[in-house]
C-alpha positions as CSV (number, residue, x, y, z in Angstrom):
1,X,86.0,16.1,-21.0
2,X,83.7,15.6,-23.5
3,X,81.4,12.5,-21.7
4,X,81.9,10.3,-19.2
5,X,81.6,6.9,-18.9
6,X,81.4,5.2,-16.0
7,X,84.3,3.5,-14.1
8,X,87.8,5.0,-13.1
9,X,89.6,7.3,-14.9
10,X,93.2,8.5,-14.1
11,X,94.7,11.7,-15.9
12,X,96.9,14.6,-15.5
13,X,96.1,17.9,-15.3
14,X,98.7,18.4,-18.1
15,X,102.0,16.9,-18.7
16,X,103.9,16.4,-15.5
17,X,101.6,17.8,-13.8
18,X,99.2,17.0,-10.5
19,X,97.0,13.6,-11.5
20,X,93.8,13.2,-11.4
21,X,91.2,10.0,-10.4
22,X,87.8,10.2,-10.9
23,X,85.2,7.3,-10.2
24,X,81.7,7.5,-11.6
25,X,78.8,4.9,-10.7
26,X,76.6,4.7,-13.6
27,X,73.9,3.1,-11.8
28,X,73.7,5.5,-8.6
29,X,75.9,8.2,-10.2
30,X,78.2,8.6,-7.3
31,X,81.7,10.2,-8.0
32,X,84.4,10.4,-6.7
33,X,87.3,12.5,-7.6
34,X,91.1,12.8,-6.0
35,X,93.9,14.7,-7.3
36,X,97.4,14.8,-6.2
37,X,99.9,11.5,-6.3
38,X,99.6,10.2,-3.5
39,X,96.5,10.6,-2.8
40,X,95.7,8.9,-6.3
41,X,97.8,6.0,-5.2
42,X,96.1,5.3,-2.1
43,X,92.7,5.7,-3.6
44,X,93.9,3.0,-6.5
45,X,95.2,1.0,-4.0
46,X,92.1,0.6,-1.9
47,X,89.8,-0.8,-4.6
48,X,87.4,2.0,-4.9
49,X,85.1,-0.1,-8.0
50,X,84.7,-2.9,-5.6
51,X,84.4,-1.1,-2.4
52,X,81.5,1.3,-3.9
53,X,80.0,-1.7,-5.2
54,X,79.2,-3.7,-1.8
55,X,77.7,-0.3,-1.4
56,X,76.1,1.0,-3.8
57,X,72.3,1.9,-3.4
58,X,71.5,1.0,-6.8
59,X,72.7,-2.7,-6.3
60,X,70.8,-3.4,-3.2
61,X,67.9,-5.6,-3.1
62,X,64.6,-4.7,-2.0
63,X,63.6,-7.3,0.4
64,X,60.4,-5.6,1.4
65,X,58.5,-7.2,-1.1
């Protein structure tokens, strides 16, 4: 890859081969990367974008103030 951007990004290694899902947090930069089918499917199916959002540091509030 030449740059990331953040999100999800799903790819194979090449064709037909093993896929790939990385997730990258812009804000925290937390990633996030599975590889193998179904692996790949139970990480899509679990919502990682909003599950790392409830708890992302960069999103928390300071309340000490």
């Amino acid at each position: 890859m030449t740059g990331w951007l953040g999100g999800l990004q799903i790819r194979r290694t090449e064709r037909g081969q093993v896929p790939v899902a990385d997730l990258l947090c812009v804000a925290c930069w937390h990633h996030r990367r599975v590889t193998g089918r179904t692996l790949v499917a139970d990480f899509l199916a679990s919502d990682p974008i909003t599950q790392h959002r409830a708890q992302c540091p960069a999103q928390q509030k300071d309340t000490t103030r």
